[in-house]
KOLMI-329505 format. One record per residue: z negated, y, x negated of N, C-alpha, C in turn; residue in three letters. Coordinates in nm, 4 decimals, always signed. Layout:
# KOLMI-329505
PT        n_Z        n_Y        n_X       ca_Z       ca_Y       ca_X        c_Z        c_Y        c_X   kolnu
PT          Z          Y          X          Z          Y          X          Z          Y          X     ALA
...
END
This chain:
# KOLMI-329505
PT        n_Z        n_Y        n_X       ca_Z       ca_Y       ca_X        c_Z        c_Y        c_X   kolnu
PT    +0.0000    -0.1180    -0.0843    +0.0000    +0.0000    +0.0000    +0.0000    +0.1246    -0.0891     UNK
PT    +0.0881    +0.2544    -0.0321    +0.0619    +0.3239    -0.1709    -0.0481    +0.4392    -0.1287     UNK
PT    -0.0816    +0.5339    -0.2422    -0.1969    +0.6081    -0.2092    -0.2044    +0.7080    -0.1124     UNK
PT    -0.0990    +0.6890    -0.0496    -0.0433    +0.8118    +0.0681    -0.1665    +0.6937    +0.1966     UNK
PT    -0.2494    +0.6487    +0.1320    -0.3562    +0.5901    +0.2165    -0.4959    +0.5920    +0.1448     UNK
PT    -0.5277    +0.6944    +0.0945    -0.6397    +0.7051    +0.0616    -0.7247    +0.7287    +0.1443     UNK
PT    -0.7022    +0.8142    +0.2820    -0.8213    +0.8498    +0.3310    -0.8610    +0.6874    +0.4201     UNK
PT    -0.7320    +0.6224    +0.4376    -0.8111    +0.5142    +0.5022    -0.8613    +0.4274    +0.3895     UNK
PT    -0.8482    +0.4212    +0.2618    -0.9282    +0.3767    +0.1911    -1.0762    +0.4227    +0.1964     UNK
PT    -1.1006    +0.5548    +0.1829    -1.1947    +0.6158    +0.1557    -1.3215    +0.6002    +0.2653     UNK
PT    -1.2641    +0.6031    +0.4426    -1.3092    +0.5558    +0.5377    -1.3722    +0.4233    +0.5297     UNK
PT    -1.3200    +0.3284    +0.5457    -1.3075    +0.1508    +0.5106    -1.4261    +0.1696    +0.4035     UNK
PT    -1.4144    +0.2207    +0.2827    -1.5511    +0.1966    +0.1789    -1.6384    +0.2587    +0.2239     UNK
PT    -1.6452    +0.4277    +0.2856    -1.7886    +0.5130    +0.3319    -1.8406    +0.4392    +0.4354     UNK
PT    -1.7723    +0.3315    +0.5266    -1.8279    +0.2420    +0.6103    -1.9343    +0.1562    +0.5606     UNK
PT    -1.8491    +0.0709    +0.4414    -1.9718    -0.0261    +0.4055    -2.0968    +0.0715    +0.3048     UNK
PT    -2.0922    +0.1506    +0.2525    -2.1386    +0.2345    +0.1778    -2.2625    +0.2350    +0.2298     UNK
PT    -2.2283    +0.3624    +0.3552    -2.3308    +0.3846    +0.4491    -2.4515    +0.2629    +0.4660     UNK
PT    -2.3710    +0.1614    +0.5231    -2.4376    +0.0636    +0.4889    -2.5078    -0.0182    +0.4439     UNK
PT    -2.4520    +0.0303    +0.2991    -2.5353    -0.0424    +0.2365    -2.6934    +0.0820    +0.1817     UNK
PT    -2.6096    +0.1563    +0.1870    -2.7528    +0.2477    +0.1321    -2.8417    +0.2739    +0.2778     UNK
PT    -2.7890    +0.2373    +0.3855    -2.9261    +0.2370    +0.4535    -2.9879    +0.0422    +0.4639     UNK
PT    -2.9503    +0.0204    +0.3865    -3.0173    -0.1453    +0.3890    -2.9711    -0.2680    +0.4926     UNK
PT    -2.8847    -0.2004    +0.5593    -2.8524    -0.2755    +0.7035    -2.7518    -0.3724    +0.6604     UNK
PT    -2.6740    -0.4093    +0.5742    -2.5909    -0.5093    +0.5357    -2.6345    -0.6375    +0.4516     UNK
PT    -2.5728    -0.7525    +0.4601    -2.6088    -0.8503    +0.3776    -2.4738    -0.8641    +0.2691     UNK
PT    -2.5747    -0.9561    +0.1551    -2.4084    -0.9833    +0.0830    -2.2621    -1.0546    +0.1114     UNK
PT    -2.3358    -1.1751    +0.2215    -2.2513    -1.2349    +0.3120    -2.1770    -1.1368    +0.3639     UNK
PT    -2.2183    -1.0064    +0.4593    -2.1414    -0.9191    +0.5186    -2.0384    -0.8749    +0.4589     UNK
PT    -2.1171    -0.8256    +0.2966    -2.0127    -0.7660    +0.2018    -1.9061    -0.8341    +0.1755     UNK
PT    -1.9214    -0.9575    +0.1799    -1.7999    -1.0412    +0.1051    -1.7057    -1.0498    +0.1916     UNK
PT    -1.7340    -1.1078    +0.3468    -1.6569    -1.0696    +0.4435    -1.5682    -0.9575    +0.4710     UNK
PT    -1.6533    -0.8267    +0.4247    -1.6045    -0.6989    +0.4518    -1.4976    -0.6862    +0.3095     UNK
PT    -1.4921    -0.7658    +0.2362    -1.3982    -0.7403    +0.1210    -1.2971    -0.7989    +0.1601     UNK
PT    -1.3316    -0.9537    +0.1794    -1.2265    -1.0269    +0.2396    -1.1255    -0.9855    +0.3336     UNK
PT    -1.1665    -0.9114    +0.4684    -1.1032    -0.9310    +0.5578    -1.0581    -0.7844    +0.5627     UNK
PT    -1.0966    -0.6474    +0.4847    -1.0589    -0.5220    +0.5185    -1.0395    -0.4686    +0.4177     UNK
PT    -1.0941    -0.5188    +0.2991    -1.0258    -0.4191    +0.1780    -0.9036    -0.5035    +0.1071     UNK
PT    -0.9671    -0.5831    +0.1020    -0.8655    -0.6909    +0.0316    -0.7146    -0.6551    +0.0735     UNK
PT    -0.6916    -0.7031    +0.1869    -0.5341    -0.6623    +0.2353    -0.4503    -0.4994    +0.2324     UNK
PT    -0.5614    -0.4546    +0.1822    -0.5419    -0.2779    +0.2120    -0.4621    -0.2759    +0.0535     UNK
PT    -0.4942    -0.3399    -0.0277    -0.4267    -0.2991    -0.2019    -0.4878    -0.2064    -0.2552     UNK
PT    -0.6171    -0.1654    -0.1864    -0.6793    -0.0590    -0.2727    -0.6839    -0.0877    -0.4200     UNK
PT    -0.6799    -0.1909    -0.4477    -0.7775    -0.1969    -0.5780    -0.6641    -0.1437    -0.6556     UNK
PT    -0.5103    -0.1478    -0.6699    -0.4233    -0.0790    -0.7141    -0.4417    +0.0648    -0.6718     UNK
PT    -0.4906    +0.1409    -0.6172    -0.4794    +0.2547    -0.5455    -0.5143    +0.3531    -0.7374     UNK
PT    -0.4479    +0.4884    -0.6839    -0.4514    +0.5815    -0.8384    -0.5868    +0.6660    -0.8079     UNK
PT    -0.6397    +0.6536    -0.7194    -0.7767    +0.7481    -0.6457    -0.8946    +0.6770    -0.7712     UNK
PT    -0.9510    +0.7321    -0.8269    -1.0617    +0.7136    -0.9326    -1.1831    +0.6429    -0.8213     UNK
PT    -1.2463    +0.7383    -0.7189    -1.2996    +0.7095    -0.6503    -1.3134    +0.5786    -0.5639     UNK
PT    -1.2024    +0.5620    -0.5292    -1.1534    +0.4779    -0.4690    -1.1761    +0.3241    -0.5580     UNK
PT    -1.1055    +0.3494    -0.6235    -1.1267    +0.2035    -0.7371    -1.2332    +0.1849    -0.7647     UNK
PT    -1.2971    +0.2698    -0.8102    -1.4608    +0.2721    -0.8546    -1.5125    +0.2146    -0.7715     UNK
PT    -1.5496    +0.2458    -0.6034    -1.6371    +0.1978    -0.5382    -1.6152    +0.0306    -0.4780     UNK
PT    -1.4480    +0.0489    -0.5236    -1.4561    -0.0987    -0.4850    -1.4714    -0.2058    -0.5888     UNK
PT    -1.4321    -0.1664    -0.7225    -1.4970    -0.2509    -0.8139    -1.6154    -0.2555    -0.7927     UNK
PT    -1.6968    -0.1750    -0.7745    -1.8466    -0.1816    -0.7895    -1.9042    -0.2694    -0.6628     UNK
PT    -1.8062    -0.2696    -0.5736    -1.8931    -0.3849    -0.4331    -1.8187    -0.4684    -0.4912     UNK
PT    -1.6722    -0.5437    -0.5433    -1.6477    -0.6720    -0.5267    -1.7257    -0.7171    -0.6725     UNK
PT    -1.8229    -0.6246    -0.7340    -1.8985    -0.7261    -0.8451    -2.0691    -0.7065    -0.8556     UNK
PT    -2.0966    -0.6701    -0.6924    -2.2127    -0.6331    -0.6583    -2.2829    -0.7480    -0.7152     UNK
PT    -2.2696    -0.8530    -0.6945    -2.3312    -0.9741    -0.7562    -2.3965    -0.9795    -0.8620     UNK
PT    -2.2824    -0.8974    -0.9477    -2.3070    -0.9899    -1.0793    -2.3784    -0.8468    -1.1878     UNK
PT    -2.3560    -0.7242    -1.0985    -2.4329    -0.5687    -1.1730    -2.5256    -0.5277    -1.0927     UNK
PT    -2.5968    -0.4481    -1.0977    -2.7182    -0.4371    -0.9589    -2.6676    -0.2978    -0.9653     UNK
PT    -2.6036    -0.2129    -0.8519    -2.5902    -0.0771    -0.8901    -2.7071    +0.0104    -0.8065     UNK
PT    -2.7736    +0.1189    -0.8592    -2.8249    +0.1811    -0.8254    -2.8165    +0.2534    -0.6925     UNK
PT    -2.9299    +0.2810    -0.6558    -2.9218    +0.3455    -0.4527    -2.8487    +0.4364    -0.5102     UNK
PT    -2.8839    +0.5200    -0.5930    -2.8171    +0.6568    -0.6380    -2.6778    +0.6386    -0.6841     UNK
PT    -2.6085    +0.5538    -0.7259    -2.4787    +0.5016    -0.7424    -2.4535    +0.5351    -0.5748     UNK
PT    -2.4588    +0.4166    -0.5098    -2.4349    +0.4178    -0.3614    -2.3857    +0.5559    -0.2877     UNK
PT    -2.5404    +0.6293    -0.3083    -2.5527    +0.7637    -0.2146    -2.4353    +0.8566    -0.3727     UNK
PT    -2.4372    +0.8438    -0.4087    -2.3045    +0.9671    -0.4617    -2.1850    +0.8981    -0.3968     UNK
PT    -2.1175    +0.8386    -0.4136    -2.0185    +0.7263    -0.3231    -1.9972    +0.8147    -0.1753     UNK
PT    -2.1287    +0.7834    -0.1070    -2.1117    +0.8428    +0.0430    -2.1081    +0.9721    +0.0186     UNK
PT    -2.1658    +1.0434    -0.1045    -2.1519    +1.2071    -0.0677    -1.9939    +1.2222    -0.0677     UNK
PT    -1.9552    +1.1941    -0.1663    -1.8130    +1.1876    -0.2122    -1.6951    +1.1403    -0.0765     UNK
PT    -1.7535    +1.0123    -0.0344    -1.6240    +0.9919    +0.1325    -1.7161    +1.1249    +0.2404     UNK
PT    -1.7582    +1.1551    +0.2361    -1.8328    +1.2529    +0.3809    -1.7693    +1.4014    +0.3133     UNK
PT    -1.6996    +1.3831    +0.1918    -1.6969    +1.5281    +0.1417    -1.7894    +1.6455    +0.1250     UNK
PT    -1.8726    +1.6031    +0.0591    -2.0276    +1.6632    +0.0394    -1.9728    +1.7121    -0.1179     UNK
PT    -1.9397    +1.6081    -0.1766    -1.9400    +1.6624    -0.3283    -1.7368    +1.6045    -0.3942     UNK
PT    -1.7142    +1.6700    -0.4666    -1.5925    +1.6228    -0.5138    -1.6220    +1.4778    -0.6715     UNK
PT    -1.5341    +1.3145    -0.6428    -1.5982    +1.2129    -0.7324    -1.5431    +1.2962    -0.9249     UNK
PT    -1.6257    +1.3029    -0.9671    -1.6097    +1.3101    -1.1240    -1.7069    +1.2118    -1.1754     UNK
PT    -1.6582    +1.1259    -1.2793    -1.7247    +1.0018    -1.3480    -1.8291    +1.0904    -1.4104     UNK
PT    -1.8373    +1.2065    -1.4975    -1.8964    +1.2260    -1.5319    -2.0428    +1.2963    -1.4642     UNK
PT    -2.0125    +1.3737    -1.4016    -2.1085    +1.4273    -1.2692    -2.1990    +1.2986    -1.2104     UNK
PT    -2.0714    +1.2195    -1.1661    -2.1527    +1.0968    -1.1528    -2.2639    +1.0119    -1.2273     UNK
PT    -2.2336    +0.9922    -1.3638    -2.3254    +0.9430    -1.3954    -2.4580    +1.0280    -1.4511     UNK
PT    -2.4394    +1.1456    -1.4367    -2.5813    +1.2239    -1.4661    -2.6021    +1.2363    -1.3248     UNK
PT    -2.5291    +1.2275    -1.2421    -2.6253    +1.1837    -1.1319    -2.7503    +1.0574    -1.0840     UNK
PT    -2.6716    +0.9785    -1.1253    -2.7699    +0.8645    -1.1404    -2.8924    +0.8579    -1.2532     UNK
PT    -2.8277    +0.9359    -1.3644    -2.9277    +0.8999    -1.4327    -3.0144    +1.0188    -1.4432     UNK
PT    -3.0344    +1.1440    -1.3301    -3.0782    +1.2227    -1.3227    -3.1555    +1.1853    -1.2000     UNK
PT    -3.1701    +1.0479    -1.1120    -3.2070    +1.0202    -0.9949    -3.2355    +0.8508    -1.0253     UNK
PT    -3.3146    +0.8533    -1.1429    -3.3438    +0.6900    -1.1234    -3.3930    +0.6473    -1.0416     UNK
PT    -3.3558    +0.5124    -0.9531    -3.3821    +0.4360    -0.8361    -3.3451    +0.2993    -0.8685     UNK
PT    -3.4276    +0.2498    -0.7435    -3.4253    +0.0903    -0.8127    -3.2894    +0.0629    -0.6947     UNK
PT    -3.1837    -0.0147    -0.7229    -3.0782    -0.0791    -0.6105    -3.1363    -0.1170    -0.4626     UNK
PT    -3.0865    -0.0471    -0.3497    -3.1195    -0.0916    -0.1906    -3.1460    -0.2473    -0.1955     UNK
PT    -3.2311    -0.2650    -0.1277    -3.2238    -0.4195    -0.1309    -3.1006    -0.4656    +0.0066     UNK
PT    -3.0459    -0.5951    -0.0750    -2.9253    -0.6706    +0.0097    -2.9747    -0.7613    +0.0508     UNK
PT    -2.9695    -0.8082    +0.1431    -3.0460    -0.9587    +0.2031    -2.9664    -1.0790    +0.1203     UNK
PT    -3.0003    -1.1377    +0.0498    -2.8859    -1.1959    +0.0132    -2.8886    -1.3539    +0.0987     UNK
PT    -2.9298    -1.3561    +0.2210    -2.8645    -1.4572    +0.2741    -2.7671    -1.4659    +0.3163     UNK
END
C-alpha cells in the first residue's frame, strides 16, 4: 500500500496504542490486532518514521519491554499533540522513566 495511507496507518496503531497504555489489551489481542489489521495494510514498508517505529515496536513487544512513556509519546504523536522526532523521543522517555503498562499476557 503506498504512503498516500498514512493516516489510516496512523489511526489503526493510535487504536491499539491507546490501548495499550490504558492497560485494557492482552498480548493475545495484540497479535491478533497485527495479524488481522496491520499486517495486510504494508505498513511496515510505509516511509512514515513514525509509523514504522510503532509498529516494529508492537510486532516485537515480546521480546523488548517498551516503556509506558514510549507508548504515551506514540499516542501524543497519532492525536497530533506533538510532531514524531526520534530524537525528542527518546529524551522523552528517558526524561519520564516508567516501568512498561502491564499486558495480560494470557
Amino acid at each position: 500500500m503506498p504512503d498516500g495511507n498514512v493516516n489510516i496507518f496512523m489511526e489503526l496503531l493510535g487504536d491499539i496504542v491507546q490501548k495499550i497504555v490504558l492497560g485494557s489489551i492482552t498480548i493475545e489481542d495484540i497479535r491478533l490486532y497485527i495479524w488481522e489489521k496491520l499486517e495486510p495494510t504494508g505498513m511496515r514498508d510505509s516511509e512514515c518514521l513514525l509509523v514504522t517505529d510503532c509498529y516494529y515496536a508492537l510486532k516485537h513487544i515480546e521480546e523488548e519491554p517498551i516503556s509506558k512513556n514510549e507508548w504515551i509519546y506514540f499516542l501524543e504523536c497519532f492525536n497530533h499533540q506533538r510532531e514524531y522526532d526520534i530524537k525528542e523521543k527518546i529524551n522523552y522517555i528517558l526524561g519520564h522513566q516508567q516501568e512498561p503498562p502491564p499486558v495480560n499476557m494470557d
